[in-house]
VOPAGU-2260 file (C-alpha; in pm, 1 decimal, decimal comma):
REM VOPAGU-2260
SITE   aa  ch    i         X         Y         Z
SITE  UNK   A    0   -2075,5    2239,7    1559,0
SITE  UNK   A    1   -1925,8    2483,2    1813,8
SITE  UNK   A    2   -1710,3    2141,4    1999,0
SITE  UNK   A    3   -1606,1    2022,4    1608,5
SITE  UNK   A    4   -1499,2    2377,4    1570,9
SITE  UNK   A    5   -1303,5    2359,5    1899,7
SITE  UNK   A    6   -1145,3    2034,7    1814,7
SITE  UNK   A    7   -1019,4    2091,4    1473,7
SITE  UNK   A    8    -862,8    2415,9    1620,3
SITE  UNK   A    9    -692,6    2231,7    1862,6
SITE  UNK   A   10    -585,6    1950,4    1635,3
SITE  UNK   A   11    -452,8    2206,3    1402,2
SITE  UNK   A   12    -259,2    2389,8    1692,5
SITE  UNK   A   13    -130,6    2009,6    1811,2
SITE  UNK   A   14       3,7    1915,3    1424,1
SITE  UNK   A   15     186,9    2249,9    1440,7
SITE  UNK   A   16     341,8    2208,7    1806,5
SITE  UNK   A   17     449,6    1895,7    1713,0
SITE  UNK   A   18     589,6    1982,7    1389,9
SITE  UNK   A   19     816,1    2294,6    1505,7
SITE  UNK   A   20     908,6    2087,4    1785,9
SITE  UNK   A   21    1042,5    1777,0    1527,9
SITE  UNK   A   22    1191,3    2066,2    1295,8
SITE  UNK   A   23    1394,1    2240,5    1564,7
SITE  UNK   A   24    1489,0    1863,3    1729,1
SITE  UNK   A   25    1580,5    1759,6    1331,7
SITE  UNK   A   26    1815,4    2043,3    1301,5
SITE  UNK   A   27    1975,9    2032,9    1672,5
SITE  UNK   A   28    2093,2    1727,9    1595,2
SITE  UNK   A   29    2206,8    1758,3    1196,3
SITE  UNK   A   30    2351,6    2107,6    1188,8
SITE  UNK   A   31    2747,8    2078,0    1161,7
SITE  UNK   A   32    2940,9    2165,6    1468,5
SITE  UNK   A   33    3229,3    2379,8    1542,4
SITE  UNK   A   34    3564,2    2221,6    1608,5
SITE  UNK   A   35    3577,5    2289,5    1951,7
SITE  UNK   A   36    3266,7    2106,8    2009,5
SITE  UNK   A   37    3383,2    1815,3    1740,9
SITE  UNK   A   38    3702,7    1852,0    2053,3
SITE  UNK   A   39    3422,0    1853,1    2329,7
SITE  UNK   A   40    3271,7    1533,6    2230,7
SITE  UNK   A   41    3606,1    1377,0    2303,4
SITE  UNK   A   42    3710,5    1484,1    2602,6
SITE  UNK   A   43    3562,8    1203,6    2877,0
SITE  UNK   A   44    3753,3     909,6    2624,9
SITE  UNK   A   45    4123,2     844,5    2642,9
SITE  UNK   A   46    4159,3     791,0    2265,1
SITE  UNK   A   47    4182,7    1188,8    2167,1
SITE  UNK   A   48    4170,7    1314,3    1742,6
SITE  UNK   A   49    4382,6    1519,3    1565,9
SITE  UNK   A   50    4128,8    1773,6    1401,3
SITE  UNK   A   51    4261,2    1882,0    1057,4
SITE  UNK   A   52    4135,6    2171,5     794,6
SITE  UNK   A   53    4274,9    2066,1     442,4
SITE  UNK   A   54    4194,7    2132,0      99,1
SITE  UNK   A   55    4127,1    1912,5    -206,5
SITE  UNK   A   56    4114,3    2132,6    -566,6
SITE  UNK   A   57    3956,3    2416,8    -410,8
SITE  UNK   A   58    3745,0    2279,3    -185,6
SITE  UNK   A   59    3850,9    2281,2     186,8
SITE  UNK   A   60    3725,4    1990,3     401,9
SITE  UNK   A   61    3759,8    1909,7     756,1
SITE  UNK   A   62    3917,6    1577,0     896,9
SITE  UNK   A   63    3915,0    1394,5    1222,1
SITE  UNK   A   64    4279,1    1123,9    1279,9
SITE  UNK   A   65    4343,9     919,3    1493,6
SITE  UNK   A   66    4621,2     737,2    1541,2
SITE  UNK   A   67    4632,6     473,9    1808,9
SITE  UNK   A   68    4937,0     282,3    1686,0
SITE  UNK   A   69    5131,3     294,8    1328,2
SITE  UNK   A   70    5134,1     -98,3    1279,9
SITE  UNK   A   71    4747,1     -82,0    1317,1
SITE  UNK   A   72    4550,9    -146,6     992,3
SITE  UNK   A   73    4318,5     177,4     947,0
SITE  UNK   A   74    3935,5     255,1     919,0
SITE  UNK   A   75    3839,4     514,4     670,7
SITE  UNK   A   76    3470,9     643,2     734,0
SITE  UNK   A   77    3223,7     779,4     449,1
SITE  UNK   A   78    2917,6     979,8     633,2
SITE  UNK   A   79    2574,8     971,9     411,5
SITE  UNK   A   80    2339,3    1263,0     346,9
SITE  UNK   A   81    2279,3    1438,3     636,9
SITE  UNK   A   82    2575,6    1345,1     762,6
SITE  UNK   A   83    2930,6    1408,9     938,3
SITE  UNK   A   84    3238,0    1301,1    1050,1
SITE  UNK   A   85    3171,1    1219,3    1409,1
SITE  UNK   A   86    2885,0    1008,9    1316,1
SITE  UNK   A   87    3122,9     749,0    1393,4
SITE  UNK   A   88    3181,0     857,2    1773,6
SITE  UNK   A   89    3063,7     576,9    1891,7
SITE  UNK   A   90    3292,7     290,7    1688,1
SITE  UNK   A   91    3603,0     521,2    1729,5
SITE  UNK   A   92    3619,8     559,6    2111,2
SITE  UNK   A   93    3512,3     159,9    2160,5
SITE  UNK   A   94    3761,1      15,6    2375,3
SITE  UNK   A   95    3787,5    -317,3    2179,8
SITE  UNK   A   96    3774,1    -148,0    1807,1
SITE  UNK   A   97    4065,8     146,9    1915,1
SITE  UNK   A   98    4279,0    -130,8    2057,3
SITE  UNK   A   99    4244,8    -283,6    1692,4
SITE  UNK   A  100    4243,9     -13,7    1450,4
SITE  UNK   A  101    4365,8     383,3    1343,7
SITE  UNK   A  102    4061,2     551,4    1246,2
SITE  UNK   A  103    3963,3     845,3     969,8
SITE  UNK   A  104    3679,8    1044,6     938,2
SITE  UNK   A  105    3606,6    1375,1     754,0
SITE  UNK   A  106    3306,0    1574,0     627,8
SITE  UNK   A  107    3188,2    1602,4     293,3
SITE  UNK   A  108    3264,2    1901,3     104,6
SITE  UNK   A  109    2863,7    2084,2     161,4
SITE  UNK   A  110    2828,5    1935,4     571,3
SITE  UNK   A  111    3162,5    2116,2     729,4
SITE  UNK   A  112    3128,5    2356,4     947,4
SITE  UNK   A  113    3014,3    2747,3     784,9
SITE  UNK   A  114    3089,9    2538,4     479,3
SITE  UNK   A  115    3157,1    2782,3     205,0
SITE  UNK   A  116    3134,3    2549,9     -92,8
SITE  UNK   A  117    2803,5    2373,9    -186,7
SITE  UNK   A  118    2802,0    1957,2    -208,5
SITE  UNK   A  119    2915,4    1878,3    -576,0
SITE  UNK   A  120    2627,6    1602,3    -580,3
SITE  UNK   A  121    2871,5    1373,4    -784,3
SITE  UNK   A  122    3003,8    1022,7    -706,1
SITE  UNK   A  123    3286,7    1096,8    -924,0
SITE  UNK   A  124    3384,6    1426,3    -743,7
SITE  UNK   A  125    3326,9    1226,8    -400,1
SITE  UNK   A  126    3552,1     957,8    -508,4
SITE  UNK   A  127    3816,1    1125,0    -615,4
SITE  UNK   A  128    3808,3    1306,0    -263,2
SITE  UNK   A  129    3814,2     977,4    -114,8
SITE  UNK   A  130    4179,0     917,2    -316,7
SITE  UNK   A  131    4288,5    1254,1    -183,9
SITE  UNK   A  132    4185,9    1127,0     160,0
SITE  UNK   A  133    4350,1     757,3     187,8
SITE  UNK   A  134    4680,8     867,7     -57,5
SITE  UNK   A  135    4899,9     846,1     196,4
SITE  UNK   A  136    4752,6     501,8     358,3
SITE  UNK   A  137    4889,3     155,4     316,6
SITE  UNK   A  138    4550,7      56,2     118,9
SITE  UNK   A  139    4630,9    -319,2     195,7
SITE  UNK   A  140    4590,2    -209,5     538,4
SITE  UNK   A  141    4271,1      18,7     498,9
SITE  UNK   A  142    3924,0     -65,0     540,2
SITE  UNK   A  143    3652,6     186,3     349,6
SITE  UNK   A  144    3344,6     202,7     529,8
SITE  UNK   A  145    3089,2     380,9     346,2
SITE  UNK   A  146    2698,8     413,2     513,5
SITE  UNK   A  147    2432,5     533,2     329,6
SITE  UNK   A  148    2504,8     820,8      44,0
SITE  UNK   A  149    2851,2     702,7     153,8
SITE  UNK   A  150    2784,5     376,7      10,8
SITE  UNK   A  151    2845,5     439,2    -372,3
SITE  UNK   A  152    3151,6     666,6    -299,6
SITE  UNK   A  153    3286,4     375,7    -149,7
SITE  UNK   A  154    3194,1     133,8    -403,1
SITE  UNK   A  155    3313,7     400,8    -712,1
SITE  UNK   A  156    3655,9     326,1    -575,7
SITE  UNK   A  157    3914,1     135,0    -840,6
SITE  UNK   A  158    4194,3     126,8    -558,5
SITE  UNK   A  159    4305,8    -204,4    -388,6
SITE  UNK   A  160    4228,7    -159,1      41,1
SITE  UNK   A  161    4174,9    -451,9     255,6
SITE  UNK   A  162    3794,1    -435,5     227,0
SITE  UNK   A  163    3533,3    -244,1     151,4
SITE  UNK   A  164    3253,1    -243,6     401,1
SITE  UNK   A  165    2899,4     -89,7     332,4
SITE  UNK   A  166    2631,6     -11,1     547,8
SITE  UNK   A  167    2263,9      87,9     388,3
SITE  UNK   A  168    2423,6     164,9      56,5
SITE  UNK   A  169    2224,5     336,3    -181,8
SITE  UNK   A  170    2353,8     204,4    -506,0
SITE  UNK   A  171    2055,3     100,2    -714,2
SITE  UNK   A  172    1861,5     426,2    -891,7
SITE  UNK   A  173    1546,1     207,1    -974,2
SITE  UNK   A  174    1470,2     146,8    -575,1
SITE  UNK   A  175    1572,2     504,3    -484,1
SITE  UNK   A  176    1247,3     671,7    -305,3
SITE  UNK   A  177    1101,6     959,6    -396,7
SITE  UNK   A  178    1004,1    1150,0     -27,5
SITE  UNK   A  179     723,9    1428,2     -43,7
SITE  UNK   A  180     938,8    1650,8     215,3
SITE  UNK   A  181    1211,6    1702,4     -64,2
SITE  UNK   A  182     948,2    1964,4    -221,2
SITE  UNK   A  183    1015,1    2178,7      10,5
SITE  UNK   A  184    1400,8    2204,1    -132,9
SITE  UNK   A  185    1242,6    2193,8    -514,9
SITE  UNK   A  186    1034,8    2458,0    -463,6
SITE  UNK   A  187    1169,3    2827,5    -455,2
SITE  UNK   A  188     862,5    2948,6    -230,6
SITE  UNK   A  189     970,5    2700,8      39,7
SITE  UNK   A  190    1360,8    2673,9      21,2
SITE  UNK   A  191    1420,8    2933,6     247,6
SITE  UNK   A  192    1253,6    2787,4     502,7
SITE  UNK   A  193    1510,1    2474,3     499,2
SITE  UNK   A  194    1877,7    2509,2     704,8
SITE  UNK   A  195    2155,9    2508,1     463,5
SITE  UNK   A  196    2252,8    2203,1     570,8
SITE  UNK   A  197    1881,1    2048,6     477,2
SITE  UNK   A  198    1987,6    2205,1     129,6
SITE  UNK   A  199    2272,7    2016,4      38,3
SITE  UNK   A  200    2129,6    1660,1     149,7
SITE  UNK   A  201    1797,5    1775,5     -91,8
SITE  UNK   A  202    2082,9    1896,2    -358,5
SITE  UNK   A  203    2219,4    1511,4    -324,8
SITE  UNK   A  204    1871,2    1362,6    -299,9
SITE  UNK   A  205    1741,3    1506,1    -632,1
SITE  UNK   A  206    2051,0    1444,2    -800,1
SITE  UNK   A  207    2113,1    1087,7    -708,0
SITE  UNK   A  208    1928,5     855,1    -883,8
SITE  UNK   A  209    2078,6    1040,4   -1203,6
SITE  UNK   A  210    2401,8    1000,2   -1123,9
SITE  UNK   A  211    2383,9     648,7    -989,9
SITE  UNK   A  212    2285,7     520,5   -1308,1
SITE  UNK   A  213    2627,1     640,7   -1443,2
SITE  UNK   A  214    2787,6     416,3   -1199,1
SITE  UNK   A  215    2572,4      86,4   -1174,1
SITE  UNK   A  216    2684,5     -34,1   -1482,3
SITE  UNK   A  217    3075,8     -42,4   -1360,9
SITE  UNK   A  218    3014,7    -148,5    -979,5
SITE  UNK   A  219    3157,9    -483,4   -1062,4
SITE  UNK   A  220    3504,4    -277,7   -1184,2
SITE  UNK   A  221    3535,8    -295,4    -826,4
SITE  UNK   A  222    3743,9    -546,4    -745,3
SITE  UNK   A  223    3827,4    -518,6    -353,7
SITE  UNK   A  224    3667,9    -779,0    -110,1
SITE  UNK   A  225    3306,6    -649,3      -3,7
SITE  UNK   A  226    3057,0    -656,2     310,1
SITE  UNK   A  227    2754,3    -544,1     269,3
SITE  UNK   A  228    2523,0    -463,3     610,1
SITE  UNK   A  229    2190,0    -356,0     599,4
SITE  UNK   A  230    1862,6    -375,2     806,7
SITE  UNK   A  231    1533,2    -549,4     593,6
SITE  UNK   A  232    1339,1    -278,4     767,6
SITE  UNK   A  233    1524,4      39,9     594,5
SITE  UNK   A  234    1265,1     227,4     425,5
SITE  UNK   A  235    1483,3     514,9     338,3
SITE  UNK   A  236    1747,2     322,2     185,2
SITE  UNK   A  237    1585,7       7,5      90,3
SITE  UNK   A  238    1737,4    -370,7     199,1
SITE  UNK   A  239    1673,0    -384,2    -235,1
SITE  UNK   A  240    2020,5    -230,1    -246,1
SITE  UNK   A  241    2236,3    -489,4     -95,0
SITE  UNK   A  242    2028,3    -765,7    -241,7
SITE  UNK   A  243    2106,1    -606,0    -606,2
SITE  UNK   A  244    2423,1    -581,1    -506,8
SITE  UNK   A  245    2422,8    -951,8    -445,5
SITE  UNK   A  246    2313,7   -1044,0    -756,3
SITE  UNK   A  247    2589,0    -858,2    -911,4
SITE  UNK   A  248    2883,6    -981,9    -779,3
SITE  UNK   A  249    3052,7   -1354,2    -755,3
SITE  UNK   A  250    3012,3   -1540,8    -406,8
SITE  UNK   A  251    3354,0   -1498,6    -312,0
SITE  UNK   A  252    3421,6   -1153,0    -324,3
SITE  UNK   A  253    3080,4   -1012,3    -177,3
SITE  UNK   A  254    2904,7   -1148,1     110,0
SITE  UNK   A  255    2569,7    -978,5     232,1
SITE  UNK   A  256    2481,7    -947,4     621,4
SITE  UNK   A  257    2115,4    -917,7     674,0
SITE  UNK   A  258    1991,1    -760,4    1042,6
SITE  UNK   A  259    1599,3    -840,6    1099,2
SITE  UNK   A  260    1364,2    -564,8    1112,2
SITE  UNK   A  261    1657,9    -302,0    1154,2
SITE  UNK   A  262    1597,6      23,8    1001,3
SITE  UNK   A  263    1860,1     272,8     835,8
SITE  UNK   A  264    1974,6     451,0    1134,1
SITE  UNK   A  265    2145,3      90,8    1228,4
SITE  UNK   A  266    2482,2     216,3    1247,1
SITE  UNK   A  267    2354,5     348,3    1630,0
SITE  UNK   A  268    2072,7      91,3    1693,3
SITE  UNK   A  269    2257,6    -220,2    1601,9
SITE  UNK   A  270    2621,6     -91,8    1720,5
SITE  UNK   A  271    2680,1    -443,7    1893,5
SITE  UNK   A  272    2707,7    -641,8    1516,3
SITE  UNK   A  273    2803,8    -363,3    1341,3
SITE  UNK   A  274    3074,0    -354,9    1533,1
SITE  UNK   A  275    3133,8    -755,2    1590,1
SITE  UNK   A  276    3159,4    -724,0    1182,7
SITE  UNK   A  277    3443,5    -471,2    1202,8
SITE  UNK   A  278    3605,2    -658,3    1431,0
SITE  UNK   A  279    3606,1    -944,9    1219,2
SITE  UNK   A  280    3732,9    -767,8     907,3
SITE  UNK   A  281    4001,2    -620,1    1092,7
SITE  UNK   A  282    4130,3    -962,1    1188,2
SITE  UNK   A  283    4142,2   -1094,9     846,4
């Protein structure tokens, strides 16, 4: 009794090592950054940003440029939910892609920075953001690429760019998963427990499926050229997504890239064809 005493105790003590240690990992590596160390994570590459603070209604965002040459067609990047504007680091400073493209990336109002305002948790408010961001573009020169929560903002879109590209979209409310962990957001006796943050991707999470199904009827309003990417291993944004997707739209304006057995953090395991499909859509 005494050793089954002993080894629950120390099971207990292991489960709750191991689950401060993933908390405090989980929020090292979601928490927004400070623009100096958004500057910092620069500095080793050649290709350097132009780091912008700029307001849309109210709302004041932050937004990473660069500009590698004005006759280069330019990459617009959506972040998901947790998310950020340099989640894209790694496509940005490639030596191949920056020879080929401008690039754009911001955070979502709710994930800059001591963010003062709260996400809006609204396609609609996302999208029209998204305007605000590529107005001054040559949109038959731009390329959307929306991953994840950024998926549907990029899809929303009624403006002509050169093609839309989406990777793990989360467009279809009937496949959207319902996690246990997003309790601790729903419930007041827990929240404070949660980094802000943590709050405004459970904000999002709740409210999605909701307001997805204001948008799935009009996806096909879109009318821009579209890639779809996704992993048949994603279990938080289910491979369902791009196959409904699919189904909804005519052969020749969406075609569907399947990667085996890749989950949804793809954009950083499978860089090599993520990136061999940028490439490509960039030389269309």
């Amino acid at each position: 009794m005494k050793k089954l005493s002993r080894f629950l105790k120390i099971l207990g003590w292991s489960f709750l090592i191991i689950f401060i240690l993933g908390y405090v990992s989980f929020y090292f590596f979601t928490k927004p950054i400070s623009d100096e160390a958004v500057l910092n994570k620069f500095k080793e590459f050649e290709i350097k940003p132009r780091l912008t603070s700029e307001i849309f209604k109210e709302y004041r965002f932050r937004k990473l440029t660069f500009i590698n040459n004005d006759t280069l067609p330019t990459m617009v990047f959506v972040h998901g939910t947790i998310g950020s504007s340099t989640d894209f680091i790694g496509y940005i400073v490639d030596s191949v892609l920056s020879k080929k493209a401008n690039f754009i990336s911001y955070d979502r109002v709710g994930y800059n920075y001591h963010d003062k305002h709260e996400t809006q948790a609204s396609i609609a408010f996302e999208e029209y953001l998204l305007q605000y961001v590529t107005k001054d573009l040559n949109k038959s020169k731009t390329i959307i690429v929306g991953y994840s929560y950024g998926g549907p903002i990029a899809l929303a879109t009624k403006d002509m760019f050169k093609k839309i590209i989406l990777v793990a979209p989360a467009v279809f409310s009937e496949v959207e998963p319902d996690f246990w962990f997003t309790n601790i957001y729903k419930w007041k006796f827990t929240r404070w427990l949660i980094p802000e943050v943590w709050k405004q991707a459970g904000k999002e999470k709740l409210t999605h499926k909701e307001d997805l199904r204001k948008f799935e009827d009009d996806w096909t309003q879109n009318k821009n050229k579209i890639l779809g990417i996704h992993g048949t291993k994603d279990i938080i944004v289910p491979f369902t997504n791009s196959k409904y997707l699919e189904e909804k739209f005519p052969e020749n304006q969406f075609e569907l890239i399947k990667i085996p057995n890749a989950n949804h953090y793809l954009i950083w395991t499978e860089f090599e064809q993520i990136r061999e499909q940028f490439l490509n859509a960039l030389e269309e």
